[in-house]
C-alpha positions, 0 to 999 in steps of 0.5 A: 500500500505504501509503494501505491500511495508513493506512485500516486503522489509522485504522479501528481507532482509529475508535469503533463506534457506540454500543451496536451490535449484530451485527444486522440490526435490533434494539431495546430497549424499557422495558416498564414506560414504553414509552421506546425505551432502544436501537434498530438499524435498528428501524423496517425491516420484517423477517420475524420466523420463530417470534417470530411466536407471541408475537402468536399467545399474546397472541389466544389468552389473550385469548380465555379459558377456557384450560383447555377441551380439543379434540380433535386434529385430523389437519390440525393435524399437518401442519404443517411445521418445530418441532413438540410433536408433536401426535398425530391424536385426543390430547385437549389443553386450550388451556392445554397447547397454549399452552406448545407453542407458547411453549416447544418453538415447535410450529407444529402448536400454533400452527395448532391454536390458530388453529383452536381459537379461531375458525378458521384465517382468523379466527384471523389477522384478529384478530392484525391487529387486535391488532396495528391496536390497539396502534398497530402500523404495521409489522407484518403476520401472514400465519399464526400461526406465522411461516413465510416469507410475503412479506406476513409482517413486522414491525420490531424496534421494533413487536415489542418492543411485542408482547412489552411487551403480552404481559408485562403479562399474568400468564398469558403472563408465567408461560409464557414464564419457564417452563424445563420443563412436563409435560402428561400424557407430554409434557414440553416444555422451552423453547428460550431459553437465555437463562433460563439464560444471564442472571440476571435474565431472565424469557422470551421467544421464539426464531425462526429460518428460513433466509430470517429468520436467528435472531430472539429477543425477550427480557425482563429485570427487576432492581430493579424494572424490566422491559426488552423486547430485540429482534433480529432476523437476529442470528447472536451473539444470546444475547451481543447480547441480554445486552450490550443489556439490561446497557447498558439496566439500567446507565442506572438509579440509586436514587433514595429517594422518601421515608424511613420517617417523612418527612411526606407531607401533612396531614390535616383532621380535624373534631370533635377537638381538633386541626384537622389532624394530619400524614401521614407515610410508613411505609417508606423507599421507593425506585426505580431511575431515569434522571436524566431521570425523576427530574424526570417521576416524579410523587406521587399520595396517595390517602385520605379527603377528609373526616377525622372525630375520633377519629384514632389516630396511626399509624393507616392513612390511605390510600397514596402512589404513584409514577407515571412516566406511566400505570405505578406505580413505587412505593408506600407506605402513609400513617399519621397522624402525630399524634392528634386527640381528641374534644372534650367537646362531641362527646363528649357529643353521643351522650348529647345525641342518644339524650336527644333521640331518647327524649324 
């Protein structure tokens, strides 16, 4: 008895692993430089249920003219488990259907858009093939909806990715963050609490089946930054995801890239009195970053080559941006800090040239 109450002490006073989540898999993901900020057991293949549909959104924007309509067929209302309730005849467009599938998770949405868009089987080679596209090697689509499928997986990591992709797309951000949609009689509210629950939440998708447990992605953006969480099989999800993204935003610090007036390079100019005038920055312009991105964040200033006087100071001459690998993190517009006149000479050439051009 002695040895058990000293094992159970000890453990008390042993730390958890940092960061832990109560689920079986999980992942964070900076959407806006694709770092890995947290994972739990984030490359095991898990079935991911209705989160599933993040893909099938993806495909179905992709292939354009969202607002065309189609005809409800009897097959698509079939289909088993969360439904918007499709109706045999009802005319929809893609669009509506989209937020069917996104915020009330319809499998009947989800078939119907398969089959809208190609066909049910074609529909599902071209998830695989996004899925091939975005480097994914974990993850396999058997349906569009995320019913149980042994061949139906993915990792907390490679969906985190999915749903990365899908923020960058305005249609698809704009749904996911959407709390209530009416199309026509039916009105549609989204199933993530999560919009609710967290302050800087912007979407994404919930999933559940017996066999997957509770899935959810979600993402989040303050100051400017945009996070990407992942769980899968998580009882305590929403609390697991709102812990994961305050310790995802809680590595970033402001860093000021420049101040109002600070110059940011010089300018040539030709034909005026001064040879070369300053840049300088407009605004005070600053970021929320890591210690380690703050020596990877690199300045792009993008303007004319070649400057001919008259410069007028204060006037634009091109912007500066902050790139952190391929994304934008900031940006600023760049003036001239001096002016630089024409001289006597140039100022006389347009009389010299409309001379010689008459004589």
């Amino acid at each position: 008895m002695k040895k058990i109450a000293c094992l159970l002490a000890l453990c008390l006073f042993l730390p958890g692993r940092a960061g832990a989540v109560n689920a079986a898999a999980a992942a964070v993901l900076d959407a806006d430089t694709g770092e890995t900020v947290f994972e739990q057991n984030a490359d095991t293949r898990l079935p991911m249920a209705s989160t599933t549909k993040i893909m099938t959104a993806l495909v179905a924007i992709s292939e354009g003219d969202l607002d065309r309509t189609y005809q409800v067929k009897k097959a698509y209302t079939q289909v088993e488990g969360s439904s918007m309730y499709l109706r045999e005849g009802e005319t929809l467009t893609v669009r509506d259907t989209l937020y069917g599938l996104l915020l009330e998770s319809g499998n009947d949405a989800a078939v119907a858009i398969a089959g809208e868009c190609g066909g049910y089987d074609a529909f599902i080679e071209k998830m695989n093939a996004k899925a091939k596209e975005l480097g994914l090697t974990n993850t396999h689509f058997d349906n569009p909806n995320g019913l149980d499928s042994e061949t139906h997986y993915t990792t907390a990591l490679e969906l985190a990715k999915i749903a990365a992709a899908g923020m960058q797309d305005p249609t698809f951000r704009q749904i996911v963050g959407t709390k209530n949609y009416r199309a026509g009689e039916r009105v549609m509210s989204n199933h993530n609490r999560l919009l609710t629950l967290y302050n800087d939440a912007i979407g994404i998708k919930t999933g559940f089946t017996k066999r997957s447990g509770r899935c959810l992605v979600s993402a989040a953006e303050r100051n400017g930054r945009t996070l990407v969480a992942v769980t899968l099989n998580a009882p305590d999800d929403w609390n697991d995801h709102m812990a994961m993204l305050d310790n995802g935003f809680s590595r970033y610090e402001e860093v000021t890239l420049h101040h109002a007036g600070d110059q940011v390079g010089t300018q040539h100019v030709f034909g005026g009195d001064a040879d070369e005038v300053p840049l300088i920055a407009q605004h005070t312009v600053t970021a929320y970053l890591t210690p380690e991105e703050k020596e990877k964040i690199q300045a792009v200033r993008y303007g004319d080559t070649i400057c001919y006087a008259p410069v007028v100071k204060t006037a634009r001459a091109g912007r500066m941006e902050y790139r952190l690998g391929g994304a934008v993190l900031a940006e600023d517009n760049v003036l001239y800090g001096e002016a630089s006149l024409l001289t006597p000479e140039q100022k006389s050439l347009p009389a010299r040239l409309w001379e010689r051009l008459f004589s």
